[in-house]
C-alpha positions in Angstrom: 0.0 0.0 0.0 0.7 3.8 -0.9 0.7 6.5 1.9 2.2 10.2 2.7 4.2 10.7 5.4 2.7 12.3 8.4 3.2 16.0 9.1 5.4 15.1 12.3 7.9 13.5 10.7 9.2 17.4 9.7 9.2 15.8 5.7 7.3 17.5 2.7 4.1 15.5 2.9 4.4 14.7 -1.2 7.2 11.7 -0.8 5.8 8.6 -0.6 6.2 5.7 1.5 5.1 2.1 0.6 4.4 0.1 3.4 3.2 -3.5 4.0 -0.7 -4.2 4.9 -0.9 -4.9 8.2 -0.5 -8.5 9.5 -3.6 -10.4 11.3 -3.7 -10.4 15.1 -1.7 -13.1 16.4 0.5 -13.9 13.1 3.8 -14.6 12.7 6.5 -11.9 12.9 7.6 -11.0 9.1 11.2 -11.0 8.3 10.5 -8.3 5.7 11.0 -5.6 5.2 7.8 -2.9 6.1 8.3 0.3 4.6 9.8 1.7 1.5 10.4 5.7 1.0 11.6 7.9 -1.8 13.3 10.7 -0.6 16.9 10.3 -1.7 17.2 11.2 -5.2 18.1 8.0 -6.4 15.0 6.1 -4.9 13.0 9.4 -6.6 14.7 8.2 -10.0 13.8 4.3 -8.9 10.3 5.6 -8.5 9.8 7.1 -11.5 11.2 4.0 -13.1 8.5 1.6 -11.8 5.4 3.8 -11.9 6.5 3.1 -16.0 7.5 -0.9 -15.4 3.8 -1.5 -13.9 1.9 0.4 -16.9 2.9 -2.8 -19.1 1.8 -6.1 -18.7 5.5 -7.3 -19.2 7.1 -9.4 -16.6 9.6 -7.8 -14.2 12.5 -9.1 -12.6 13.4 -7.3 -8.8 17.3 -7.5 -7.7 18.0 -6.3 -4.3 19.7 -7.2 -1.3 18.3 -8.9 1.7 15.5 -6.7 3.5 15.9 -3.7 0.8 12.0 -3.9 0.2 11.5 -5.8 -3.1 7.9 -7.3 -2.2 7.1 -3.6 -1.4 8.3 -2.8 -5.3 6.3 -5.6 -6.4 2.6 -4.9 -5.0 3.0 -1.0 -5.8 3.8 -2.5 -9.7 0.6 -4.3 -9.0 -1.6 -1.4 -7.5 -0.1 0.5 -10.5 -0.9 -1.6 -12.8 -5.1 -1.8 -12.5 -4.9 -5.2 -12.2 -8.3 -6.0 -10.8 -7.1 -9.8 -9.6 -5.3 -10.6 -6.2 -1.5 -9.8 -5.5 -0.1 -13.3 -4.5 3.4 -13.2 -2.9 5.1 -16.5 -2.5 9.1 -17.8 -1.4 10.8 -19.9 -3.5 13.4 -20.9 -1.2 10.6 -22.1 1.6 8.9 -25.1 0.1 11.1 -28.4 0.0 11.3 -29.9 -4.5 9.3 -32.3 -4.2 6.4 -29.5 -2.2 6.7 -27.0 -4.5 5.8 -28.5 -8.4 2.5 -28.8 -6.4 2.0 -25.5 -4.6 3.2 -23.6 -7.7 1.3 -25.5 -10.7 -1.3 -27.2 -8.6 -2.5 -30.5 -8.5 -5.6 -33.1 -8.8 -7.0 -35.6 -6.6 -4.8 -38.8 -6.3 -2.0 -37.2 -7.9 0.9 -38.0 -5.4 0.5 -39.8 -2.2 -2.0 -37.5 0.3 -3.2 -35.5 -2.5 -7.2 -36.5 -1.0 -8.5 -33.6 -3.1 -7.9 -31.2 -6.0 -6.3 -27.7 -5.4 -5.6 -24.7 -7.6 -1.9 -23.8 -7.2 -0.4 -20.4 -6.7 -0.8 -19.2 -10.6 -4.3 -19.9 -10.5 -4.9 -18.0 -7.1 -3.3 -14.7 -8.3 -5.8 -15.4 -11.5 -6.5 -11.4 -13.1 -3.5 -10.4 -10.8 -0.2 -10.6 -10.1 2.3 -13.7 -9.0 5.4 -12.7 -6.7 8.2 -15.2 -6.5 10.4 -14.2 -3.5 13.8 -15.7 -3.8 13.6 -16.9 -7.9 16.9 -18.3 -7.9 16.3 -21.1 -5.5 13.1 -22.5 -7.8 15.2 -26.0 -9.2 15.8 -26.3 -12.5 13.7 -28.9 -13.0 10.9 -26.5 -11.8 12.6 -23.5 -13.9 11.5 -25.5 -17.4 7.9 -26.1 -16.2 7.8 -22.0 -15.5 9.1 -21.0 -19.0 6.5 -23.1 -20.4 4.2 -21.3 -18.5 5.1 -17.9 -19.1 5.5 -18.8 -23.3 2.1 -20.7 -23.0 0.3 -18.6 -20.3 -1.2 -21.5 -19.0 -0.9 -24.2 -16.5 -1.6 -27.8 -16.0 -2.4 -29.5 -12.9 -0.3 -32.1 -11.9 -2.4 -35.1 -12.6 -4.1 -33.4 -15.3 -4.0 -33.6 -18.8 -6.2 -30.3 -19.3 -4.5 -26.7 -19.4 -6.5 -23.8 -17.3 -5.7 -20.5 -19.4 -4.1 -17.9 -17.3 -4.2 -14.2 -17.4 -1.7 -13.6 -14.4 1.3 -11.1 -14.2 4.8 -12.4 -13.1 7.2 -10.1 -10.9 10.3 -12.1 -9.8 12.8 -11.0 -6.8 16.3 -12.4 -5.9 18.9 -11.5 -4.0 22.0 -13.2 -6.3 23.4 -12.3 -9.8 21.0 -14.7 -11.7 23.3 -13.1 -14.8 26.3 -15.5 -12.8 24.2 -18.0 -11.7 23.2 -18.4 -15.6 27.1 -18.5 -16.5 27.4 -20.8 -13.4 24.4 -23.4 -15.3 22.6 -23.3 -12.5 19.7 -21.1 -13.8 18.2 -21.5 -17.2 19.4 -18.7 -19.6 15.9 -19.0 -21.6 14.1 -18.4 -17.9 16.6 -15.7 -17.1 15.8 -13.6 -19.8 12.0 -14.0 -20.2 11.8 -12.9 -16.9 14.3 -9.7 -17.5 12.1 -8.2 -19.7 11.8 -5.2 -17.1 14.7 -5.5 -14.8 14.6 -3.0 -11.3 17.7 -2.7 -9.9 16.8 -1.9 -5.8 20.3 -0.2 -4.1 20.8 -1.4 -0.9 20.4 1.4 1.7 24.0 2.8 2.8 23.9 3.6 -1.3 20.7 6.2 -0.8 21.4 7.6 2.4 18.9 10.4 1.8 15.8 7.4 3.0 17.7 6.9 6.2 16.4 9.5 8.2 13.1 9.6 7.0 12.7 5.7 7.1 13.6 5.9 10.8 11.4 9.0 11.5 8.4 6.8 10.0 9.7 3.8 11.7 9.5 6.0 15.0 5.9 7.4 14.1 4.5 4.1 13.9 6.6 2.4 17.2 5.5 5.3 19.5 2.1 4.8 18.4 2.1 0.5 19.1 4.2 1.4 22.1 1.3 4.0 23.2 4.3 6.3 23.9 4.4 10.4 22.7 6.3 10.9 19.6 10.5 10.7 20.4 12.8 12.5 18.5 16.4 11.9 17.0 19.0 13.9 18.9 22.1 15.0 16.6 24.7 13.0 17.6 22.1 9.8 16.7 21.1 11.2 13.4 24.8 11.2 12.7 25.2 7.8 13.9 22.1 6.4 11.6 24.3 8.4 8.8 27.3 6.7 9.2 26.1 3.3 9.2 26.7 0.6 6.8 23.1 -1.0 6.8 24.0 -4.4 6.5 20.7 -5.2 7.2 19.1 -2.7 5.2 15.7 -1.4 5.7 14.8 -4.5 8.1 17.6 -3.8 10.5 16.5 0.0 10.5 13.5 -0.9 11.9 14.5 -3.1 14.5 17.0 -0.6 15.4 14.6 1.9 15.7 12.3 -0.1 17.4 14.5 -1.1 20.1 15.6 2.5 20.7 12.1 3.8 21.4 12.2 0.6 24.2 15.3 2.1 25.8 15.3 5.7 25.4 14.7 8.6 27.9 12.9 11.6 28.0 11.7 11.0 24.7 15.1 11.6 22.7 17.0 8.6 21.0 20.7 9.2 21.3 23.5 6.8 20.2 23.8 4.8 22.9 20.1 3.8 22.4 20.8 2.9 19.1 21.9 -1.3 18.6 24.0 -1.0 15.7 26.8 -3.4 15.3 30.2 -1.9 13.8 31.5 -5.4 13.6 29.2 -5.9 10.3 31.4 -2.4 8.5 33.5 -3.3 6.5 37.1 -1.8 7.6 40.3 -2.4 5.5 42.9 -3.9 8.7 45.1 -0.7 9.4 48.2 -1.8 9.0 47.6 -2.8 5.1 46.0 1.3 5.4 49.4 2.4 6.6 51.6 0.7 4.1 49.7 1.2 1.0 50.0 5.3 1.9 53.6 4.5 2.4 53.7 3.1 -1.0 55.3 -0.4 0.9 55.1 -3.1 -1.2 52.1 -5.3 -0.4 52.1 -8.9 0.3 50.0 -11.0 -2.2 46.3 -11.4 -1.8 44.4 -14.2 -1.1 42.7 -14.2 -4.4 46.3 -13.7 -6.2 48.1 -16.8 -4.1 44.7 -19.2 -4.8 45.6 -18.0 -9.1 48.9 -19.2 -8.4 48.2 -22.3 -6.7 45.7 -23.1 -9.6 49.0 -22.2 -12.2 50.4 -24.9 -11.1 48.3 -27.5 -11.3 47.2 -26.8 -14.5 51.3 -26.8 -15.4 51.2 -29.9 -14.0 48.6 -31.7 -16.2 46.7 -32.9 -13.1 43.5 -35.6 -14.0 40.1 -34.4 -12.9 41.5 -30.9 -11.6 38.0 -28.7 -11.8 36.1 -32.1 -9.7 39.1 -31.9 -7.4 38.9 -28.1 -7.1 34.8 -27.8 -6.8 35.0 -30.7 -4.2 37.6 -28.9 -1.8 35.4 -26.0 -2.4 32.5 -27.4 -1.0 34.1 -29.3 1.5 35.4 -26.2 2.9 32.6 -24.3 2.9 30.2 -27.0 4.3 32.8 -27.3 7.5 33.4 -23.8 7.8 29.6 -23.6 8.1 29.5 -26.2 10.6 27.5 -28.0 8.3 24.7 -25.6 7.6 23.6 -25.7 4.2 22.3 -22.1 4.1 25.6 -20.4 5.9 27.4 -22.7 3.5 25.3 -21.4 0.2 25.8 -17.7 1.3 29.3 -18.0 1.8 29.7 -19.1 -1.5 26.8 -17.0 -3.5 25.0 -20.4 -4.9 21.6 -20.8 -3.7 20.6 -23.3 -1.0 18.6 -25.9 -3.4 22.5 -25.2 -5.3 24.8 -26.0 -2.7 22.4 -29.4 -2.0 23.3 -30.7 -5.9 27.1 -29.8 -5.3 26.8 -32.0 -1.6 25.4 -34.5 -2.8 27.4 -34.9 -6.1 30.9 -34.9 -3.9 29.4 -37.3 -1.1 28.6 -34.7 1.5 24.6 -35.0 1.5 23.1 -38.5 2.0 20.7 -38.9 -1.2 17.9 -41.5 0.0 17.4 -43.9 -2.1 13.3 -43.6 -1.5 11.3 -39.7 -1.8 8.0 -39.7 -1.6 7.0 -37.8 -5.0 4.9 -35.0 -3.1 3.7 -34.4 0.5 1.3 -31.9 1.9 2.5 -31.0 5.6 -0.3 -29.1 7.8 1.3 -25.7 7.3 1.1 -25.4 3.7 -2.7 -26.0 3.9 -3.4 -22.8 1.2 -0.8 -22.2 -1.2 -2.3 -18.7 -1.3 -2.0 -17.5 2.2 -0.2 -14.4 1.4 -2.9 -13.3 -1.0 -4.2 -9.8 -0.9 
C-alpha cells in the first residue's frame, strides 16, 4: 500500500512511503522488510522507473539485497498496474522440490501420495492479478522449465491433469544473487533468465541512498511510538549522525529493528546513540596496517585471491586428472565445514543458492541422497498455497 508521510515527521508530505498491509492479530512476525520511501534522489529516479515498469503487462525481474523492500516494489507495480485480480506473494526458497511443483502449478486428486483432493496452485490463485516469486533463484531447475512453459504458453496444468487452465496472471520475480552469474554458473536456465528480465529493477541497498535513512527511521518511529502508546520521540544529533554513518548491512529491516528497540530504551523521549543497537562489527574496515603501508607506498604482500591464481597455475602446469572435480569438491568441502554443516551459511558463503549448494553436496558425497522420496507431501502448514494473498 501507498501513503504520505505524516506532518510530524518534519518531511514534505508529497514523498511517498510504501508500506506493508498490516499483519492479522496473532501472526507470525515478518522478516521483511515494512516500509519503503523515496526521498533520496536515487529512490525518486527508482520511483519514477516503476510507476512506467507497472503500466505494461510485461514481466519484471526485482534485484536487491536482503530486507531492501523488493515485495514492497512488487505490490506497488501491482496497484499501479489496474490489475483488478489478487497480489499473490510466494518464497521460493521455503517449500522443499518435491512441495513445491505442487503449490506452484497445482494439482488433482490422487495425484501423489495425500493428494485427498484437488487444489488450484499459486498461478491460479493470483488469476486477473499478479504472481510474486520471493527468492527466484532457489526454484530448481527442473521446476525452472515447467515455468518457461508457462510464461511462453500462459497457462498451467495440474499435476495429474491432462487439461490446461488458461491464465491471465502477471509475473514479478525478486532475488537477491546475480542470476546473470548464476546463468554462466548453469545453475539457472538462460531462456528463464531472460524471459523474466524483460523489465529489470535494480533496488540499491540502503547505505547507497542515504537520503531514506532518516526519514525511514522517523516513520519507523511514528509508527513504534504509536504500538508502544508512547508520545512521539525524536532523534538527537549526535544519533542522526550515527544512523548516517552506518553501513546497513541489514538494510531497511535492520532500521527498523533498530529503531524499534531504541524507542524501548530511550529517555525523556530523545533517541541518542547509545540507544541505538547497531553493530560496527558488520562495516566493513580495511585492517590498518595494510591502510598504513599502502599510503607508504610499501610493497604489499600478495592477496588471497592472487596466491589461490597461483596455486591453480600450477596445477594446470602440471597436467593434473580431474583438476575442476578436485577443485569444486575442496570448495565445497570447505565451505560445508566452515559452516559447521549448515547448508544455508554454507550457500551464502559461496553465492550459490541453497537448493544449489544441495546438488554440489550430494554430487561430492557430503549429503546423503535416499534412495526412497516420496513424490509430493502436503505437511499441515502449507494448507493454502495462497495465504499471502491480498
Amino acid at each position: 500500500m501507498s501513503s504520505r508521510l505524516p506532518a510530524s515527521s518534519g518531511l514534505l508530505s508529497t514523498h511517498r512511503v510504501l508500506t506493508l498491509p498490516e499483519s492479522p492479530a496473532g501472526g507470525a512476525p515478518t522478516i521483511r522488510a515494512k516500509a519503503l520511501l523515496f526521498h533520496d534522489p536515487r529512490s525518486a529516479q527508482l520511483l519514477d522507473h516503476v510507476d512506467r515498469v507497472a503500466r505494461s503487462d510485461a514481466s519484471v525481474l526485482v534485484v536487491g539485497e536482503t530486507g531492501t523492500g523488493k515485495e514492497l516494489i512488487a505490490r506497488h507495480i501491482h496497484a499501479e498496474s489496474g490489475r483488478r485480480g489478487p497480489f499473490v506473494a510466494v518464497n521460493c526458497g521455503a517449500f522443499s522440490e518435491s512441495l513445491i511443483d505442487a503449490e506452484l502449478f497445482g494439482h488433482e486428486a490422487g495425484a501423489f501420495t495425500g493428494a485427498t483432493q484437488a487444489r488450484a496452485g499459486w498461478f491460479e490463485a493470483a488469476q486477473g492479478g499478479t504472481l510474486f516469486l520471493d527468492e527466484i533463484g532457489d526454484l530448481p531447475q527442473s521446476l525452472q522449465v515447467k515455468l518457461l512453459r508457462v510464461l511462453q504458453e500462459r497457462q498451467v496444468v495440474r499435476l495429474g491433469s491432462r487439461k490446461p487452465i488458461a491464465l491471465d496472471v502477471r509475473l514479478v520475480a525478486a532475488t537477491n544473487i546475480d542470476l546473470a552469474r548464476a546463468v554462466r554458473a548453469q545453475h539457472f536456465r538462460a531462456d528463464l533468465y531472460y524471459r523474466l528480465n524483460v523489465a529489470a529493477v535494480d533496488l540499491p541497498p540502503l547505505r547507497e541512498r542515504p537520503g531514506d535513512i532518516l526519514p525511514l527511521a522517523e516513520h519507523f518511529m511514528d509508527l513504534y511510538a504509536q504500538r508502544l502508546g508512547q508520545p512521539p520521540a525524536r532523534l538527537s544529533t549526535a544519533a542522526r549522525h550515527a544512523l548516517l554513518s552506518y553501513a546497513w548491512p541489514g538494510n531497511i529491516r535492520e532500521l527498523e529493528n533498530v529503531v524499534h528497540f531504541a524507542l524501548i530504551v530511550a529517555r525523556l523521549g530523545v533517541v541518542e546513540p547509545c540507544d541505538l543497537k547497531l553493530v560496527p562489527a558488520l562495516l566493513p574496515q580495511p585492517p590498518v596496517a595494510s591502510t598504513v603501508a599502502v599510503a607508504a607506498g610499501t610493497p604489499q604482500p600478495p592477496s588471497a585471491s592472487s596466491s589461490l591464481q597461483a596455486v591453480l597455475h600450477g596445477l594446470l602446469a602440471q597436467g593434473a586428472p580431474g583438476l575442476y572435480q578436485t577443485v569444486e569438491a575442496a570448495l565445497v568441502r570447505s565451505a560445508f565445514e566452515q559452516a559447521h554443516e549448515n547448508q544455508v551459511q554454507a550457500a551464502r558463503l559461496l553465492g550459490v543458492t541453497r537448493n544449489t549448494l544441495r546438488t554440489l553436496l550430494k554430487r561430492h558425497g557430503l549429503l546423503a541422497d535416499p534412495a526412497h522420496h516420496p513424490t509430493h507431501s502436503l505437511p499441515p502448514h502449507a494448507e493454502s498455497p495462497w495465504r499471502y494473498a491480498q
